[in-house]
C-alpha positions in Angstrom: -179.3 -79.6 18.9 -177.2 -81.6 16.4 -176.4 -79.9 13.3 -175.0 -82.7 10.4 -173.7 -80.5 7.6 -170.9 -82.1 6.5 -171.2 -85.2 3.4 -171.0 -88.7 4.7 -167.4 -89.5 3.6 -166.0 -87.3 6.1 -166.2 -90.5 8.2 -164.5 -89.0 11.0 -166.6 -86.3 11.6 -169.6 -88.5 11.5 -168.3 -90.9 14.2 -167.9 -87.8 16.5 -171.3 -86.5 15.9 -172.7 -89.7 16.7 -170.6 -89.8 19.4 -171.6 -86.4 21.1 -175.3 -87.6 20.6 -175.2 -91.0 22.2 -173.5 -88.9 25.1 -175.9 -86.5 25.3 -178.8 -88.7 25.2 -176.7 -91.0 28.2 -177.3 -88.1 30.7 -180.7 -87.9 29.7 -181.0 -84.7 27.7 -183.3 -83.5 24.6 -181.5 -84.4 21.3 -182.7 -82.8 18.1 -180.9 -83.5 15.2 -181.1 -81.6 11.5 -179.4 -82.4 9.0 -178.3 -79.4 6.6 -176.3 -78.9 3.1 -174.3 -81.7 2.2 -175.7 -83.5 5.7 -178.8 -84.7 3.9 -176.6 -87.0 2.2 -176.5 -89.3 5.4 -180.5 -89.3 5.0 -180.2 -91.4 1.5 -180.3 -95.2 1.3 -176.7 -96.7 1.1 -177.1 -97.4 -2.4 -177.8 -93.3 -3.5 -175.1 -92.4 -0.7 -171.7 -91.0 -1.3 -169.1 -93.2 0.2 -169.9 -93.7 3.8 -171.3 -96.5 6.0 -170.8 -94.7 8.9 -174.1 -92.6 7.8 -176.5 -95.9 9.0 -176.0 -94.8 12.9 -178.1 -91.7 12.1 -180.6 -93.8 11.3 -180.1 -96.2 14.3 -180.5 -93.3 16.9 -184.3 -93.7 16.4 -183.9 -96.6 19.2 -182.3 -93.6 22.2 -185.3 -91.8 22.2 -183.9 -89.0 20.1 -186.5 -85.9 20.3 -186.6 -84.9 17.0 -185.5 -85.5 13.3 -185.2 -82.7 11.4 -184.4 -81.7 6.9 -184.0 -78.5 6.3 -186.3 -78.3 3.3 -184.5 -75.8 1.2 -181.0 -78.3 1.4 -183.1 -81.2 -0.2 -184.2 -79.2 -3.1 -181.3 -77.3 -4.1 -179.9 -80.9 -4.4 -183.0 -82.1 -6.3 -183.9 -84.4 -3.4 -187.4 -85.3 -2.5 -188.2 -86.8 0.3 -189.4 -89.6 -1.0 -185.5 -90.4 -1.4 -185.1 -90.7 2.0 -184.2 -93.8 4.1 -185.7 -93.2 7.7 -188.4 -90.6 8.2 -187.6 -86.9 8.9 -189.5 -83.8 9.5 -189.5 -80.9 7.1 -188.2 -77.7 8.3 -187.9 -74.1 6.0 -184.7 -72.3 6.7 -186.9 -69.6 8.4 -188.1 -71.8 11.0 -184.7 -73.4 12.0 -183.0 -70.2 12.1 -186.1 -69.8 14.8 -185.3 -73.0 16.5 -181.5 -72.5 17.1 -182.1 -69.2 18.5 -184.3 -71.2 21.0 -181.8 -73.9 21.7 -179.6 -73.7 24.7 -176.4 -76.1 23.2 -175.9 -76.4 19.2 -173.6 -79.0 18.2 
């Protein structure tokens, strides 16, 4: 699992993340990645996004057979998000459920 909390101008750290989930997904294992706090910012369409281009590879992992995308529901409203805002289609998650899920997951990124 793939946890994005960090804003899209930390640039660096996005390249990383994509970077550790193109690997992952090389050697052929489950990817899921959620995207938490100020991560849901990468989910916006360039134009309502904070500095960063490097946000648009998110988006492009669709094409490696990524397992799941995942919002944390409770990140996009206490930033007066909708979903409707959002450039490439993600499942809805409460913060009950994904503290579920990552006791469940065997790596967290």
């Amino acid at each position: 699992m793939l946890m994005v909390d960090h804003p899209p101008r930390d640039a660096c750290r996005t390249r990383e993340q994509l970077d550790l989930a193109l690997a992952a997904l090389a050697l052929e294992q489950l990817v899921t990645v959620v995207f938490i706090g100020e991560g849901v910012y990468h989910c916006l369409p360039p134009d309502r996004r904070p500095d960063s281009d490097v946000s648009a590879g998110f988006g492009s992992l669709e094409l490696y057979d990524v397992d799941r995308f995942l919002i944390e529901e409770d990140s996009l409203l206490e930033r007066d998000l909708g979903r409707e805002k959002l450039r490439f289609d993600l499942e809805p998650i409460s913060r009950h459920a994904l503290r579920d899920l990552i006791r469940e997951q065997d790596l967290l990124l």
